[in-house]
C-alpha positions as CSV (number, residue, x, y, z in Angstrom):
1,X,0.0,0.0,0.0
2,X,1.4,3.4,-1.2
3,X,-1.3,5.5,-0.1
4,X,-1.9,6.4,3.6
5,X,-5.7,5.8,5.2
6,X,-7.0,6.2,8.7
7,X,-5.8,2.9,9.4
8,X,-2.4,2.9,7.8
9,X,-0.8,5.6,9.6
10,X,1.2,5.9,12.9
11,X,2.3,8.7,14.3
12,X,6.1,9.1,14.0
13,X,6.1,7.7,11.0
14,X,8.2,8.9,8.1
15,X,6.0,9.4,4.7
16,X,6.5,11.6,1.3
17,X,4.7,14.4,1.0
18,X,3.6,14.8,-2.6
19,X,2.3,18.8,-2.2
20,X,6.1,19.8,-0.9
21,X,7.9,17.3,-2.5
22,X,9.9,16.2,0.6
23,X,9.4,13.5,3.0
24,X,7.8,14.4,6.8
25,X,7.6,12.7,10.4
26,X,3.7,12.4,11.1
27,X,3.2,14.2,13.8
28,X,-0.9,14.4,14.6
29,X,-4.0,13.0,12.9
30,X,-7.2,14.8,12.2
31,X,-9.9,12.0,11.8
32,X,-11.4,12.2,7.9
33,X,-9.1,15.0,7.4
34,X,-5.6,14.1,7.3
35,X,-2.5,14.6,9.1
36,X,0.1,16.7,9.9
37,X,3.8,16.9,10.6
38,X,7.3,18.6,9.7
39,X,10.3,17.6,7.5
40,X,13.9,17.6,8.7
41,X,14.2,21.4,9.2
42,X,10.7,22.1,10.8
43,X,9.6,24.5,8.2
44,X,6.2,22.8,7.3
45,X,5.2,21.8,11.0
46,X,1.5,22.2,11.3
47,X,0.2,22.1,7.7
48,X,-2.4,20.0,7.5
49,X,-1.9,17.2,4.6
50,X,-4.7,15.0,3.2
51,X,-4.2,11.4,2.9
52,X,-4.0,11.1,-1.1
53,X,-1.0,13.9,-0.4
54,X,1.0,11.3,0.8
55,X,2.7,8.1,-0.2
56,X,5.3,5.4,1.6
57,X,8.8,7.2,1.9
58,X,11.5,5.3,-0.1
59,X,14.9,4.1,1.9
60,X,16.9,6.9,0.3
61,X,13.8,9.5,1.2
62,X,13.9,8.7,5.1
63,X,17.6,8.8,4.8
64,X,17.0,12.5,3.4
65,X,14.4,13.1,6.4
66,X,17.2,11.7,8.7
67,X,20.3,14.0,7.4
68,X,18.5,16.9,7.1
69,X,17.2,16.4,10.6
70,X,20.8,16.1,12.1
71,X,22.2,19.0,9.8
72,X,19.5,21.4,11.7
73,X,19.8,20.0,15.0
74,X,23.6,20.5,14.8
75,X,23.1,24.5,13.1
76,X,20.3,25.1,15.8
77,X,21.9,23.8,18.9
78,X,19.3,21.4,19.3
79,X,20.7,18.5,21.7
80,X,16.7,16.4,21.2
């Protein structure tokens, strides 16, 4: 299954986002609506995404999620 539903998703989860073109941590679940969460550099976090918006994150994409998440940490001071 490449497209997310109600029952799919877990919260922490990595997944593509097909609107920004970058893969995001799920971070909270609106019931019939969606979800929501933030790529490696936070600048999404809170923008609600509807299921057919996402898709299963490749390997190489939650590698992406996961270096770009350690490059901000690191330029932010962020010790999380």
């Amino acid at each position: 299954m490449n497209t997310p539903n109600e029952d799919s998703v877990k919260m922490g989860q990595i997944w593509f986002d097909t609107v920004n073109k970058e893969p995001i941590q799920l971070e909270h679940f609106f019931p019939c609506m969606g979800v929501s969460g933030y790529n490696g550099d936070l600048s999404n976090e809170n923008e609600i995404l509807r299921f057919e918006d996402l898709r299963v994150a490749t390997e190489e994409e939650v590698e992406q999620f996961k270096m770009i998440r350690e490059d901000w940490k690191i330029a932010d001071g962020d010790d999380s």
